[in-house]
C-alpha positions as CSV (number, residue, x, y, z in Angstrom):
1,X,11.2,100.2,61.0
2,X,10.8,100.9,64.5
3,X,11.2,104.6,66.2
4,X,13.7,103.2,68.5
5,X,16.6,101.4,65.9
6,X,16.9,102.0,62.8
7,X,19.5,100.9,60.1
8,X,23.0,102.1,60.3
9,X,22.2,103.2,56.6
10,X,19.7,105.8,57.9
11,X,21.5,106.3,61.0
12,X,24.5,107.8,58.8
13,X,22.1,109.8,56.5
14,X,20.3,111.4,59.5
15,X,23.5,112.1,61.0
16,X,24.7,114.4,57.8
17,X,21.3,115.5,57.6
18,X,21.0,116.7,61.1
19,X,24.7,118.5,60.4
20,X,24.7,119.3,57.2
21,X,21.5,119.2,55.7
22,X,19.5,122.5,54.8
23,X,15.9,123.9,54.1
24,X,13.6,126.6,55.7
25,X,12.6,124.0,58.5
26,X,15.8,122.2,59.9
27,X,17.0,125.9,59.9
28,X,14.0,126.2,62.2
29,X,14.3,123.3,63.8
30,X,18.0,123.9,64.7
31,X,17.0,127.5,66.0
32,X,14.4,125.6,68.6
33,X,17.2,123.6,69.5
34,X,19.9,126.4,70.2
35,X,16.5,128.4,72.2
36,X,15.8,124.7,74.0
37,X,19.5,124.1,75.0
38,X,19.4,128.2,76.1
39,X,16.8,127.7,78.6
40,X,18.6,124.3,79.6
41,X,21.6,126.4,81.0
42,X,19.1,128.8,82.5
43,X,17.1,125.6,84.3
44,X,20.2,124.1,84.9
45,X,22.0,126.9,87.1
46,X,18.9,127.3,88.8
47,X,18.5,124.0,90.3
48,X,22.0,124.0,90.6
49,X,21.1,127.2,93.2
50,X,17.8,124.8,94.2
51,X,19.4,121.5,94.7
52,X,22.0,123.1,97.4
53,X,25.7,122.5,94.7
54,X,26.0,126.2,94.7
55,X,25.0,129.0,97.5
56,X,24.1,132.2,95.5
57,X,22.7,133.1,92.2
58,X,24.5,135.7,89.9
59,X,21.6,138.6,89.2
60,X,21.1,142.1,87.7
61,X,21.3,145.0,89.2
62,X,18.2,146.8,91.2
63,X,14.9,146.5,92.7
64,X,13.5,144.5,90.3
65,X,15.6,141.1,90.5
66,X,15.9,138.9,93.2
67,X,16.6,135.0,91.7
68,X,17.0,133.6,94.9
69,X,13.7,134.9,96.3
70,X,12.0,133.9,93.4
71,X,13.8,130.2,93.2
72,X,14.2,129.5,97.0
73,X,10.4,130.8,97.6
74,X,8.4,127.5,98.6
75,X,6.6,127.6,95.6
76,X,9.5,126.2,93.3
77,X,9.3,123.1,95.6
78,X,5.4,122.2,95.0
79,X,5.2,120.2,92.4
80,X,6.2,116.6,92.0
81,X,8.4,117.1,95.7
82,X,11.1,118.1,93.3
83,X,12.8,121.8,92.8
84,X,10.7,123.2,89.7
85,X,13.8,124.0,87.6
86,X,14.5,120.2,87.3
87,X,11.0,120.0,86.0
88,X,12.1,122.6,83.3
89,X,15.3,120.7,82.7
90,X,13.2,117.3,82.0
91,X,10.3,119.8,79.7
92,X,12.9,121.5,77.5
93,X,14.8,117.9,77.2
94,X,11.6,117.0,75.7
95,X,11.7,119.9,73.4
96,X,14.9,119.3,72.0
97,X,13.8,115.7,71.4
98,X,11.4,116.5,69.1
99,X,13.4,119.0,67.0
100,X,16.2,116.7,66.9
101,X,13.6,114.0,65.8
102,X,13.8,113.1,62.1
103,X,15.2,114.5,59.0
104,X,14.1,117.4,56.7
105,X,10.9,115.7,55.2
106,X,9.5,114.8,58.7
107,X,6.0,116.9,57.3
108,X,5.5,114.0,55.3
109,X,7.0,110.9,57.3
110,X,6.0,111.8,60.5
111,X,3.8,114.5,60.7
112,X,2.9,113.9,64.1
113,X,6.3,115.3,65.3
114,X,5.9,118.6,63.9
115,X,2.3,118.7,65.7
116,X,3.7,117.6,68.5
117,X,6.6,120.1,68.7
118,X,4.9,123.4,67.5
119,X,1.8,121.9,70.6
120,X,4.9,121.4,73.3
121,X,6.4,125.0,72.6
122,X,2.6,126.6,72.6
123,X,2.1,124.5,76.1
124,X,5.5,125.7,77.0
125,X,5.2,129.8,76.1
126,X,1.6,129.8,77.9
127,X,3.6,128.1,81.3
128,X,6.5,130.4,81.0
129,X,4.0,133.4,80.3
130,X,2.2,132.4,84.0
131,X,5.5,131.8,85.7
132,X,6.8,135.5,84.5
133,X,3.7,136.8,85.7
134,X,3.6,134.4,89.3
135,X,7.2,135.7,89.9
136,X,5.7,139.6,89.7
137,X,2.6,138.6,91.4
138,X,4.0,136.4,94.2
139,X,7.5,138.2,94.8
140,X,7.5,141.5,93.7
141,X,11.0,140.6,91.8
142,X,11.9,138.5,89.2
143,X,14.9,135.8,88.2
144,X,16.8,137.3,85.4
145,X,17.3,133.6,84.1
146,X,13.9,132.4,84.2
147,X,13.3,135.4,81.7
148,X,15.9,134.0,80.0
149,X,14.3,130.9,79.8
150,X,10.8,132.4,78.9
151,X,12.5,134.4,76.2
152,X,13.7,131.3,75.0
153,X,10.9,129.4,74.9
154,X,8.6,132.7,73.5
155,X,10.8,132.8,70.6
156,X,10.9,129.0,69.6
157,X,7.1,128.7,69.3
158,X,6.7,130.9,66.0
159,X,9.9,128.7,64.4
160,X,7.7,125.7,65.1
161,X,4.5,126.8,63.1
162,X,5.8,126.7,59.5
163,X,6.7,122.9,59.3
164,X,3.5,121.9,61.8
165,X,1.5,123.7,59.0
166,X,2.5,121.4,56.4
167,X,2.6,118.2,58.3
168,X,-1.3,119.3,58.8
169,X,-1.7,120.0,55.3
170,X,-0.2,116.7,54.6
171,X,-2.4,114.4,57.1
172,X,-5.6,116.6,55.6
173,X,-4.3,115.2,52.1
């Protein structure tokens, strides 16, 4: 069966699966998705704020925040001639994908999901660790919701490790 269709037998378990279904890694995998959708609505207000549809960012309180200097500054613009919070819009997208991909014994039927998943939220706490740092570095402030985002995407990474571990203990037989 292909990973694009499949029957509307397996359509209807996955769908109760998804929902309903339980187990140590679905819990997991439906925490990654709550922390994936989180840092959407962060992304998304910010290139709301980037793309011109609203004029102002809401922020904390004192010295140490400044959103709009940090997501106006000419370094949210260099990459792909597109506002860097749609790039994190399109990366967490991704993330979700791939904890929405599958039901509970995806370890075994496709292993290389849970790789890929517990790689794309290791790739994606190492980026968000820079960009927390750039922000200090670069502004002397920080954007409260890009540390929402980072918070996000620091706590998915540990939920993805226990089901990558077996899918690797699986594919080492």
């Amino acid at each position: 069966m292909s990973l694009i269709k499949q029957s509307e037998d397996a359509a209807r378990r996955l769908s109760r699966t998804l929902r309903l279904g339980s187990g140590p890694h679905l819990r997991n995998r439906r925490r990654v998705a709550g922390l994936s959708l989180t840092a959407i609505g962060s992304m998304g207000l910010i290139a709301a704020y980037q793309l011109g549809l609203i004029r102002g960012l809401p922020d904390l309180p004192g010295a140490y925040f400044d959103a709009e200097r940090v997501d106006a500054a000419p370094q949210a613009y260099r990459y792909l001639r597109t506002p860097d919070a749609v790039i994190g819009l399109a990366s967490y997208a991704v993330t979700l994908g791939l904890a929405a991909y599958g039901g509970t014994d995806r370890a075994r039927t496709a292993p290389l999901v849970p790789l890929a998943l517990a790689g794309k939220a290791a790739v994606d706490a190492a980026n968000a660790a820079k960009l927390t740092v750039d922000q200090w570095t670069d502004h002397r402030a920080f954007c409260v919701w890009c540390l929402a985002a980072a918070g996000a995407t620091f706590a998915a990474l540990p939920l993805t490790l226990p089901e990558a571990r077996e899918a690797a203990r699986y594919l080492r037989g």
